[in-house]
N, C-alpha and C positions, 0 to 999 in steps of 0.2 A: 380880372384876376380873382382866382376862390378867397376871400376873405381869410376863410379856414384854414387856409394852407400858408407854411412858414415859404419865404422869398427862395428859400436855398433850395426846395422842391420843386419852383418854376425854371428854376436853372438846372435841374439836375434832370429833371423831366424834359427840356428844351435841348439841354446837350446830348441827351438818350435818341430822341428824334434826329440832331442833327447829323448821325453817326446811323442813321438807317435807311434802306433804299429802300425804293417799290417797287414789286413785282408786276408780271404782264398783267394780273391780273388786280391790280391794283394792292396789294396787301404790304404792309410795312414790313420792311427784314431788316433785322436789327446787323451791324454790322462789327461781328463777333472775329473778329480779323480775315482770316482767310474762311469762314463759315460763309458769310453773306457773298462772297465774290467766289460763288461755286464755281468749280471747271465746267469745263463743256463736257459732256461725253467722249467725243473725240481725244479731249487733252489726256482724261483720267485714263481712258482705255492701251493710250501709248507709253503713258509712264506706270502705269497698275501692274503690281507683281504678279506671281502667278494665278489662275481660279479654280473654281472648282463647281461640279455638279453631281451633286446627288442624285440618285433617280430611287426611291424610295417604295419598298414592295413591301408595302402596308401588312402585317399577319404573318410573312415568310414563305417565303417561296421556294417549291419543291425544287430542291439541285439534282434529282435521278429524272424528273421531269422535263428540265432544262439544258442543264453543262455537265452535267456527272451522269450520262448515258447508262443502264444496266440491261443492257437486250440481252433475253434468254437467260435472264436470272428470275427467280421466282420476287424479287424487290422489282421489277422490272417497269412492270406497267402498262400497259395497250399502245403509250407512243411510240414509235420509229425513229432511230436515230438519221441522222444524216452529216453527210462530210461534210467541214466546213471548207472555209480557201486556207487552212490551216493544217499540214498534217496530222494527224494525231489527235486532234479535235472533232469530234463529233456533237454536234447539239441536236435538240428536238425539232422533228419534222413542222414544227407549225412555227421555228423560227428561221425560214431562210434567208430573211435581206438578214440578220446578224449575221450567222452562217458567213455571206456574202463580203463583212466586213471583220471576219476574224481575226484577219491579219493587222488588225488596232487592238485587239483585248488581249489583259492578262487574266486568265480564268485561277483563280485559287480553289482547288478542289478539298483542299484542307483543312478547313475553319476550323475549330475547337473551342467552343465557349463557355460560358458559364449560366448563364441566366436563362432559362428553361419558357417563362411566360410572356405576357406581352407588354404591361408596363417596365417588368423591370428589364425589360430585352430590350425595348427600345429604346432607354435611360442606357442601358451597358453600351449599346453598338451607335449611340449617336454621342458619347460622351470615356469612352472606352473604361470606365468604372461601374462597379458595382449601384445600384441604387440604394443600397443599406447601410452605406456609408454615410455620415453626417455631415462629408465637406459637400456643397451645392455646385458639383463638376458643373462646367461650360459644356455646353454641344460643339461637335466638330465645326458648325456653319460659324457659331460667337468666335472661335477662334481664330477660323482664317480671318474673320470682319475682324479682330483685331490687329494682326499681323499681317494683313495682305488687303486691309482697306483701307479707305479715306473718307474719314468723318467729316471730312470737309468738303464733299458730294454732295450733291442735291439729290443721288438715290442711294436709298438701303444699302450698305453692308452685307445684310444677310436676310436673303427673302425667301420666305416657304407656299410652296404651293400643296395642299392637299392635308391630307391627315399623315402627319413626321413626327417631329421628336415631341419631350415630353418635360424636355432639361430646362432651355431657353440658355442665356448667359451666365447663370448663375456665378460663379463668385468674381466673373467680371466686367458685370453692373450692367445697367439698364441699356447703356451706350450699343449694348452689342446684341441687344433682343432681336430676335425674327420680325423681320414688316408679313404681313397674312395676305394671301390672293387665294381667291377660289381654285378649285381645283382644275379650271377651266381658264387661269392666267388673268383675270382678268379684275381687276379694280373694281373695291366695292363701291357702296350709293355714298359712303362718307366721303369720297373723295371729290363730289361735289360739292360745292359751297351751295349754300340754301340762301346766302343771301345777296343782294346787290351790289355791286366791287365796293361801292362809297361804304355803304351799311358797313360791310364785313372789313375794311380798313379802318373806320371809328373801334370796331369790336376789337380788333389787332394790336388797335394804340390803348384802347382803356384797357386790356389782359394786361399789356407788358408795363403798365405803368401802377397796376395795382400788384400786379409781381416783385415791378425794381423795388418798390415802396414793402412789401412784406420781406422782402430778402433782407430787407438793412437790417432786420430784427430777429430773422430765422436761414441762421444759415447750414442748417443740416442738408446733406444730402441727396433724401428725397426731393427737397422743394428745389435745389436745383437740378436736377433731375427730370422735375416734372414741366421745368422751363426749357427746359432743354430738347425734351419730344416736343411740346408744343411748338419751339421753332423751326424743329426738324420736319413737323406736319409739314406745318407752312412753306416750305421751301422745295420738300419734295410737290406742291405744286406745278412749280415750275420744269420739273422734269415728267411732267402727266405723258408728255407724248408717247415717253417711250413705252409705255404699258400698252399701246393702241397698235394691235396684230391684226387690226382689219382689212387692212392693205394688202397683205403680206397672205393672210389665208386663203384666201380662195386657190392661190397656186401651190403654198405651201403644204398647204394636206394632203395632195397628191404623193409627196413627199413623207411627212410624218404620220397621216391617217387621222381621217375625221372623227375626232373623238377628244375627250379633255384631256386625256393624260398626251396625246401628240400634240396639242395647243401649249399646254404645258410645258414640255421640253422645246416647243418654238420659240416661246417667251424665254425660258431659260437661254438657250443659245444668242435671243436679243440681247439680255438683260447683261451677262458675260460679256459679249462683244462691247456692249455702253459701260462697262469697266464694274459691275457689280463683281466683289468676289467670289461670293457664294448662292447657291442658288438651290432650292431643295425641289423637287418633283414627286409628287405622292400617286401609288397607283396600288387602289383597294384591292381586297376582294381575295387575298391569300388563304385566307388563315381555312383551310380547306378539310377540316375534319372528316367533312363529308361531303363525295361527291367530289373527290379530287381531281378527277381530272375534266371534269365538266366546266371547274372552276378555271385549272389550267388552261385547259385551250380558248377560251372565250378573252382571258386576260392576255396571252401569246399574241394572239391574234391581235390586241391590242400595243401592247408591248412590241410587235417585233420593226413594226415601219418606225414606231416612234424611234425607239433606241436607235434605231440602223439611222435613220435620216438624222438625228442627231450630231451622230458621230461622221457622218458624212458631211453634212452642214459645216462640221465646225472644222473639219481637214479641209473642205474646199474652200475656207476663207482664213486659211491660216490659222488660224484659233486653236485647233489642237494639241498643237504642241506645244503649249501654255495654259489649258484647261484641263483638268484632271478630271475623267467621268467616273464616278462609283456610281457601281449597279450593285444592291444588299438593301435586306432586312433585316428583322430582328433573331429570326431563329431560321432552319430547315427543316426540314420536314419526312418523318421516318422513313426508310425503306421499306419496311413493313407496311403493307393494308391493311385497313382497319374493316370491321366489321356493316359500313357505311361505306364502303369503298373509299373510304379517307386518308390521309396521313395525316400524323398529330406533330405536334412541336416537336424537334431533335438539333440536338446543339454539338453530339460527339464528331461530327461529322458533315460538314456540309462548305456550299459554296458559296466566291463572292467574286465579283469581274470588276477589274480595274481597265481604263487607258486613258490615251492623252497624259498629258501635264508632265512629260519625262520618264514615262514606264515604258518599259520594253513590252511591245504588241507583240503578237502571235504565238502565244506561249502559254502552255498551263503550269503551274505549279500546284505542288502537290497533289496525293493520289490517298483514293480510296482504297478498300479491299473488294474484292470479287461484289460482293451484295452491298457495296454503301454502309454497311454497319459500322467501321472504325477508319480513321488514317490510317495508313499505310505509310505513310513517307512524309516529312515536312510539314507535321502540324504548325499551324498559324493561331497566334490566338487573338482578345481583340486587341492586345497592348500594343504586339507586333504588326497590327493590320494599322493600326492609328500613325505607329511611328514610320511606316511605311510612307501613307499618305500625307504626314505631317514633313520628311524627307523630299519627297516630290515636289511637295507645295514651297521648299525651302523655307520652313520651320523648324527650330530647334525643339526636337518633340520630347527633350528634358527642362524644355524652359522651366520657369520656378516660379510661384506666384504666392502669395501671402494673402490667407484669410485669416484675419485678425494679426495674429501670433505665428500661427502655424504655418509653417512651409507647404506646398503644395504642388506636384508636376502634372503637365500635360498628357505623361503615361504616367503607369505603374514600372516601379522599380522592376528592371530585368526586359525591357521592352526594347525589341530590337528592328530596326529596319531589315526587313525581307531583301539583301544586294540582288539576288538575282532578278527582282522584278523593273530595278532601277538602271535607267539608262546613264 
């Protein structure tokens, strides 16, 4: 026994141990009631509310390019539209497996928004506020992981692949931050241990007992906080497998298309299926100033198996109609060509595609005018697209939260769920 140490810290340190298990890989978990006695995947995925997936079009993605067709309009462009399995839907010739499965998307051709650039566009459409506001909004992903996850998983809540939001949790709190994957699905070098089971279990046991021993004297909310990812590392150990698409890819790409952002939406449709709520998919290379449609077809041509096998993947194993897929970025992108044969940012006008998760498929809602310049019919803005999606997911998307003093909702006052997109 340490000399140095009072009696009542061998006991308090001994009872700490005797109230922690060890994992396969030898590492102590403390046993924080139903934290340390994680579900199985299988358990969380039969009782987990509903999910959702992002697919994230990095810069903004042309909608006259894509879902808002303009042949033989001087906004038009060089693409060719094509029929989808959808009357009245036409998309671009370099997307036919979507095309293919339109009769699952709600196409909204009427966005209407506010935020013109790219940080604070991504802050508005991943958190449906302004970024010039002082309250620190949640992103869509922190939300569902509060309302539609369980901290008491061995995997994330809310996992992002690629370059997406910009928000994180914000005002609520660390618990509900994005876990990072490359944009290729796949677990960094941190997630291996550098040390030897024994080594890294001594390491495991002196962290949490120079932690129990500092908390008795500092109990602000950082510091638990910061014990609290540290166990949450620890434990998403034991769920490494499911990150491992090695298996699965050699036949799966045939399916979503050899390339990161189809790996991506693979892992997405794993990570949903093993009961993750939320799941973010990033795919570069938008923001198309110049050389628009050079940018277009290359990313299409990427985009069109992924998307399609996605949404196919997750109807053919039941999953759909409990996982909600957005396809959106931050802004649209003008009708107008630019002198670079580009389109620049355009927010009066443009589109975003919903399905799965309780939205009624094969449908557009709202319309443009003749050239893509203004709505026509049924403008959407982000409040009504959040409470739309917050609706689906069986969220109350006036919930109320308190930062500090202050009251604060998950939309903006006046924010209406879209009925006709909802089943």
């Amino acid at each position: 026994m340490n000399p140095f140490c009072r009696t009542g810290d061998h006991l308090s340190r001994r009872a700490f141990l005797k109230g922690a298990a060890v994992s396969g890989g030898g590492l102590v978990l403390p046993n924080w009631g139903g934290l340390a006695h994680a579900k199985t995947a299988a358990e969380i995925a039969s009782k987990a509310k509903k999910r959702c997936i992002l697919l994230w079009m990095n810069g903004g993605a042309s909608q006259i390019d894509t879902f808002d067709m303009k042949p033989g309009r001087p906004t038009g462009g060089p693409f060719r539209p094509i029929q989808s399995k959808v009357t009245g839907l036409q998309v671009c010739e370099y997307l036919p497996k979507v095309a293919a499965v339109a009769d699952k998307l709600a196409v909204i051709r009427s966005m209407q928004t506010h935020s013109p650039d790219h940080p604070d566009g991504i802050y508005h459409m991943h958190t449906c506020y302004k970024m010039s506001e002082r309250t620190p909004h949640p992103e869509l992903g922190a939300v569902i992981a509060k309302y539609n996850g369980d901290l008491g998983s061995d995997l994330p809540t809310f996992v992002r692949m690629g370059s997406c939001g910009n928000a994180g949790a914000g005002y609520l709190g660390p618990a509900h931050e994005p876990f990072s994957l490359g944009r290729d699905g796949k677990l960094g070098s941190f997630s291996t241990p550098y040390l030897a089971d024994d080594a890294e279990k001594k390491r495991a046991d002196l962290f949490r007992f120079v932690e129990s021993e500092f908390a008795v004297d500092h109990k602000a909310e950082p510091f638990a906080s910061h014990r609290t990812a540290k166990e949450r590392a620890w434990r998403l150990l034991r769920a490494k497998a499911v990150f491992d698409i090695s298996k699965e890819w050699p036949t799966a790409k045939e399916r979503y298309g050899d390339s990161d952002f189809g790996r991506g939406c693979l892992m997405a449709r794993k990570l949903v299926e093993a009961g993750v709520p939320f799941v973010e998919v990033g795919q570069e290379n938008y923001d198309s100033h110049a050389d628009n449609f050079v940018c277009h077809k290359a990313n299409m041509q990427l985009l069109d198996p992924a998307y399609s096998g996605l949404l196919t993947d997750l109807s053919e194993r039941g999953l759909l109609k409990d996982t909600l897929v957005i396809w959106m970025g931050e802004v649209g992108r003008t009708p107008g060509i630019n002198n670079r044969a580009g389109r620049d940012h355009f927010i009066r006008a443009w589109t975003t595609v919903l399905a799965g998760g309780g939205i009624v498929g094969g449908q557009v809602y709202g319309a443009t005018d003749a050239d893509g310049k203004d709505v026509k019919e049924n403008p959407v803005s982000e409040g009504d697209l959040f409470a739309t999606i917050y609706k689906a997911l069986g969220i109350n998307h006036r919930a109320k939260h308190l930062t500090g003093v202050r009251p604060v909702w998950l939309t903006p006052e006046g924010s209406q769920p879209v009925k006709e997109l909802l089943g």
